[in-house]
N, C-alpha and C positions, 0 to 999 in steps of 0.2 A: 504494500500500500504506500503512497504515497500523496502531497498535499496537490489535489487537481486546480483549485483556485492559485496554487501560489506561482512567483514564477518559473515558468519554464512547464505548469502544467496545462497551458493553453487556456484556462478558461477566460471569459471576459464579464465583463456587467453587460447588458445590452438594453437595461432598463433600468431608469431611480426616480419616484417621484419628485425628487428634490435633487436642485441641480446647484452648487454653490460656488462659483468658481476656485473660490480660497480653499473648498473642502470639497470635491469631487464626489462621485462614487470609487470610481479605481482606488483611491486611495485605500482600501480594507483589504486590496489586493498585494498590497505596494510591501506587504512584512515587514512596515517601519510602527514601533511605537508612537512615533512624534506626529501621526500624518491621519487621517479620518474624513469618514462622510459624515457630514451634517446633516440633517434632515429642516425644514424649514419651516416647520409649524406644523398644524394638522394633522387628524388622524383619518385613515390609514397613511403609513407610510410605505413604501416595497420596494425591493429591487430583483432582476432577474440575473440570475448568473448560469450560462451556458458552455456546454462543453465541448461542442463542436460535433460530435457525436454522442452517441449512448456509453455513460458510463456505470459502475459499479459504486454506488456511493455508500459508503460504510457508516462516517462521522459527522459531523459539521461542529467546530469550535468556533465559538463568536464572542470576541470581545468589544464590550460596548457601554455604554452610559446612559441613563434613565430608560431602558427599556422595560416595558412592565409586562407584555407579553407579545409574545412572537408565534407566528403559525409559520411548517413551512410545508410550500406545493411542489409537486414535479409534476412534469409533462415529459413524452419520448416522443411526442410528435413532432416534424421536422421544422415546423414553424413556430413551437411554442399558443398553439390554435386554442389548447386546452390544459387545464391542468387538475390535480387531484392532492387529497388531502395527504400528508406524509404524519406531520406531527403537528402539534402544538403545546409549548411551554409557559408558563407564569415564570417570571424574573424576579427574585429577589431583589428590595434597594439594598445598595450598597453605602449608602453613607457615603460619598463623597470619593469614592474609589470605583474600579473598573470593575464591569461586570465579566467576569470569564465561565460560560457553560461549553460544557461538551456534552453535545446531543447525537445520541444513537438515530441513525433514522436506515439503516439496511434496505437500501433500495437502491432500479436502476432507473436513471433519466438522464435524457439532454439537456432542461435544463428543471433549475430550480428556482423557487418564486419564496422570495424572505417577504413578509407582510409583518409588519409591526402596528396592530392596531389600538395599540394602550400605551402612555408613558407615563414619567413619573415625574415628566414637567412638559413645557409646550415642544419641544425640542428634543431627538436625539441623537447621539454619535455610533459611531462602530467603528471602531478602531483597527480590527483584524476578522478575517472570515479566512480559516483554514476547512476544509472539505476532502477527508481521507477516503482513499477509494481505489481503484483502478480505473483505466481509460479502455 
């Protein structure tokens, strides 16, 4: 297994409701601590991240900031047409520190759909999205 989001494993964002110049989506790609997507207000917020093909996805680790719960979808269809239920988590607050889960989700898709529909202010970050799997 190895990190399919990270570099060199091909995946990309191909969607983020929130677009911030200063704070990107790629950045949750980028394996820098110092670097994050913002989101810009409102709830839902989501992003899609693709693999180019069908892969095998084992994990998903996300670190991030006021997230209060997170759903996530896949789809294997070639355009992303449709998607379906994988998981969904409740987020502990952290007090003023980085949220880090590792969530089981053992399944295969092209891509996957992060939807964040709760926060624990009007605003969130994600700091890092690693996603263990084969390609």
């Amino acid at each position: 297994m190895y990190d399919l989001a990270g570099k060199g494993g091909g995946a990309s964002i191909v969607l983020a409701t929130s677009n911030d110049q200063r704070h990107p989506p790629e950045n949750m790609l980028d394996g820098s601590d110092d670097t994050f997507w913002s989101s810009t207000g409102l709830f839902p917020q989501e992003f899609i991240l693709s693999f180019g093909n069908t892969a095998d996805v084992q994990k998903v680790s996300i670190t991030g900031y006021n997230i209060r719960h997170l759903q996530i979808e896949k789809s294997t269809s070639p355009d992303a047409s449709s998607f379906e239920p994988v998981t969904e988590k409740d987020i502990p607050q952290t007090d003023g520190q980085l949220q880090v889960q590792d969530i089981d989700v053992r399944t295969k898709a092209s891509y996957l759909r992060f939807v964040v529909d709760a926060g624990y202010d009007h605003f969130i970050a994600i700091y890092k999205l690693n996603v263990s799997g084969n390609a």
